[in-house]
TORSE-451659 format. One record per residue (C-alpha): residue in three letters; residue number from 1; x, y, z. Coordinates in steps of 0.001 Angstrom, whole numbers, plus 500000, padded with zeros to 6 digits. Layout:
% TORSE-451659
ATOM   res     n        u        v        w
ATOM   ALA   NUM        X        Y        Z
...
//
This chain:
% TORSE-451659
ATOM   res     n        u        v        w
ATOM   UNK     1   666280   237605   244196
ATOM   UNK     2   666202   234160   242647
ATOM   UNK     3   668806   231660   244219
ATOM   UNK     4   669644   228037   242914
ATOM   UNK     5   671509   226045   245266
ATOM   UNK     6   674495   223335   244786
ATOM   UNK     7   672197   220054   245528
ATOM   UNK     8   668985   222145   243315
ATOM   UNK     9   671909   222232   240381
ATOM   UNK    10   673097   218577   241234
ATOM   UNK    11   669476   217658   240948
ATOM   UNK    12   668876   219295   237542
ATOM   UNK    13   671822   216578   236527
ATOM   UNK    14   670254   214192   237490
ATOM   UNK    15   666877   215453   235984
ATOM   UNK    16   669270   215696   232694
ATOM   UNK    17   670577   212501   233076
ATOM   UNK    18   667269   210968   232922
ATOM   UNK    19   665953   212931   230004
ATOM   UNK    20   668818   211606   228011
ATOM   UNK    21   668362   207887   229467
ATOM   UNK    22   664826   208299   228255
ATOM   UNK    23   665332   209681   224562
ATOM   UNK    24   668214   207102   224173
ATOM   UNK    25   665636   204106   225359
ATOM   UNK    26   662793   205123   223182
ATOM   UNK    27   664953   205584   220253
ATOM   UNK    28   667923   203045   220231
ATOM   UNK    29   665545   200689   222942
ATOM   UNK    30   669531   200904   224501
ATOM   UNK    31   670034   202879   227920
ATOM   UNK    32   673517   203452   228234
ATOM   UNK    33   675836   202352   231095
ATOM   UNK    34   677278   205896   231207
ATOM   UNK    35   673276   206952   232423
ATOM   UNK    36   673167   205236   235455
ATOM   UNK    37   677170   205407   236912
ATOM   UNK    38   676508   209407   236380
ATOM   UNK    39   672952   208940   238547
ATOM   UNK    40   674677   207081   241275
ATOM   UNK    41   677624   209147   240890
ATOM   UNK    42   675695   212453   241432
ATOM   UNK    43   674050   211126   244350
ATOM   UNK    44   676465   211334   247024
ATOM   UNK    45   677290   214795   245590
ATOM   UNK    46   673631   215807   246338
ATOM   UNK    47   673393   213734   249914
ATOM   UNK    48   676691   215954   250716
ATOM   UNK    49   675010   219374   249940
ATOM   UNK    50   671119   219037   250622
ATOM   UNK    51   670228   221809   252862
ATOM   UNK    52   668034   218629   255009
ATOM   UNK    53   670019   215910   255855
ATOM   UNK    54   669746   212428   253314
ATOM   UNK    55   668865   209197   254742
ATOM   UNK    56   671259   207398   252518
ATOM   UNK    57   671777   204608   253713
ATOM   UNK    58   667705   203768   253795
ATOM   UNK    59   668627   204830   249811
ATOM   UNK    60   671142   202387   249532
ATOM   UNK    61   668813   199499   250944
ATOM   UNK    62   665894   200461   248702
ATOM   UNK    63   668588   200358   245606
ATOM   UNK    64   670044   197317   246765
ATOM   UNK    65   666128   195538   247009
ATOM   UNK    66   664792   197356   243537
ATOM   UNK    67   668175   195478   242212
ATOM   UNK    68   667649   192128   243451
ATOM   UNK    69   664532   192476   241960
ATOM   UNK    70   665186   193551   239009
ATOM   UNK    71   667801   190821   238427
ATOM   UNK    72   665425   188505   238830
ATOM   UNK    73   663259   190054   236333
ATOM   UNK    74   666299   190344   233907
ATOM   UNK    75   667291   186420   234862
ATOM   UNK    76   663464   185886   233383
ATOM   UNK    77   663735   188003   230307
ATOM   UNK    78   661164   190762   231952
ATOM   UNK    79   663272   193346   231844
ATOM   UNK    80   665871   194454   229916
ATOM   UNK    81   669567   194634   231815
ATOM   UNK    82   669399   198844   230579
ATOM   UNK    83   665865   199154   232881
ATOM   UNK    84   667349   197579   235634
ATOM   UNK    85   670352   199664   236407
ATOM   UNK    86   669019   202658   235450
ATOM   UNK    87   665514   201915   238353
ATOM   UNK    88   668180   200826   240753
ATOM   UNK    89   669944   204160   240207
ATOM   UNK    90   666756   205925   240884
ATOM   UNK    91   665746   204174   243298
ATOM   UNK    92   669220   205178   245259
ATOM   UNK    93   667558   208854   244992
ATOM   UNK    94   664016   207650   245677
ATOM   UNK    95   665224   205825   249159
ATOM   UNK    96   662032   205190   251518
ATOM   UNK    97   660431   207661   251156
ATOM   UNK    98   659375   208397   247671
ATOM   UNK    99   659757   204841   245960
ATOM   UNK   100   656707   203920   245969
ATOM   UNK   101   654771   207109   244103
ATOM   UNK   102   658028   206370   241607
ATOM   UNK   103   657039   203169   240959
ATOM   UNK   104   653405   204093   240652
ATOM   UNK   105   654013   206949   238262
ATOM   UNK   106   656040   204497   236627
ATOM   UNK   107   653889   201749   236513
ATOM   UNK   108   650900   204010   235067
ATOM   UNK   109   653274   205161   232777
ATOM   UNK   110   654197   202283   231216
ATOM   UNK   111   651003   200833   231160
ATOM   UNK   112   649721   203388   228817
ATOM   UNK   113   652517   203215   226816
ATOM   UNK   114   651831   199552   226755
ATOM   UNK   115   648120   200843   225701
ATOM   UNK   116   649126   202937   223486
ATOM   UNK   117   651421   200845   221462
ATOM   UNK   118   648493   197914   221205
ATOM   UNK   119   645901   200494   220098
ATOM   UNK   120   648177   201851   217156
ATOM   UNK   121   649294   198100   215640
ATOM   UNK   122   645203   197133   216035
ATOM   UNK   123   644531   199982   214233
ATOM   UNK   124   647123   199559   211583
ATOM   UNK   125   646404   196500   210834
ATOM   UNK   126   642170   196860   210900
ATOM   UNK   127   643458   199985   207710
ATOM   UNK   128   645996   197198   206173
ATOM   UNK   129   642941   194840   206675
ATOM   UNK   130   640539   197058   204622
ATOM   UNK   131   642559   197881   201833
ATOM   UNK   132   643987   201379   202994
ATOM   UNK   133   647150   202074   201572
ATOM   UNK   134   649336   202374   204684
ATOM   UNK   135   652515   202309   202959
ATOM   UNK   136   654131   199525   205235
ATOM   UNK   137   653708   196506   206039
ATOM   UNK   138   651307   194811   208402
ATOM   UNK   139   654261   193155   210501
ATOM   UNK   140   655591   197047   210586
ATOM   UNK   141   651654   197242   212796
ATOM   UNK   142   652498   193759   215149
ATOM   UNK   143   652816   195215   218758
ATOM   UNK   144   656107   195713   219612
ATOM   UNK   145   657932   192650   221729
ATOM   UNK   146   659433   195484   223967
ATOM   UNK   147   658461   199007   225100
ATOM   UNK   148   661247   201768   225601
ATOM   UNK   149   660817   201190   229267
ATOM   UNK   150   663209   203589   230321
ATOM   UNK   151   660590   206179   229244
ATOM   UNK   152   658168   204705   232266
ATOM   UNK   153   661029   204793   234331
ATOM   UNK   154   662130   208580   233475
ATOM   UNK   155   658618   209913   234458
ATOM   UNK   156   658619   208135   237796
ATOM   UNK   157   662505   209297   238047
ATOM   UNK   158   661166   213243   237061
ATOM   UNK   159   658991   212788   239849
ATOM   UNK   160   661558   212183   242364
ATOM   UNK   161   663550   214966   240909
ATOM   UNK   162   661002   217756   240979
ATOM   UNK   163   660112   216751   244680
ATOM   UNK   164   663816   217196   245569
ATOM   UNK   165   664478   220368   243570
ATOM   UNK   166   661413   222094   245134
ATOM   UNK   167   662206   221315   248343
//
């Protein structure tokens, strides 16, 4: 018989909460406030009825360092104020133990979308270049001055998720 648990269902908010952090980011390049109080908020909900017991206050302290971090990076126009909440958030859920393959599933993440996003303004503007009718203009092929980072962050994020849902 197949049994889902309180903290597997808390998790799957989460996991929903990030999906909808991500599609927001990579279409309004906006993550919304609401996002990350509802990841935080879930989490003592989960660290309450996890069948192993949560180090969260190790979670806290890896939130608290990903912030000051990320605060900096905001103070320096790095990151966007939306990115910075919503990794601190995660990182609440990562805690010690699985920040770091977050952040490098994020990293890789981003960095092909970073890839990605250079490859397809090169080659729009080698076709506006040549003569091909591309229907837009060649500033509409200019790499983008931000990436929906909140994308990178959801796939590190999905990877913290899964590990908790499966156990």
């Amino acid at each position: 018989m197949f049994h889902v648990s309180p903290d597997q269902i808390i998790v799957l908010g989460f996991l929903a909460l990030i999906a909808w952090a991500a599609c927001n980011d990579a279409v309004e390049f906006k993550i919304p406030n609401s996002v990350s109080i509802g990841i935080v908020a879930l989490y003592p909900l989960y660290a309450a009825t996890a069948a192993a017991p949560v180090a969260w206050v190790q979670g806290l302290a890896v939130a608290i360092v990903i912030f000051a971090i990320g605060l900096g990076l905001f103070a320096g126009g790095i990151a966007g104020g939306g990115d910075v909440k919503m990794l601190s958030a995660v990182a609440l859920w990562a805690g010690p133990k699985m920040i770091f393959p977050m952040l490098l599933v994020m990293s890789l993440t981003g960095g092909a979308m970073a890839l990605l996003f250079l490859a397809a303004g090169w080659l729009g503007r080698r076709r506006a270049a040549a003569g091909i009718d591309v229907s837009l203009t060649a500033a509409a092929y200019a790499a983008p001055a931000r990436l929906p980072y909140g994308v990178a962050i959801a796939a590190g994020a999905s990877l913290v998720g899964l590990r908790l849902v499966s156990g």
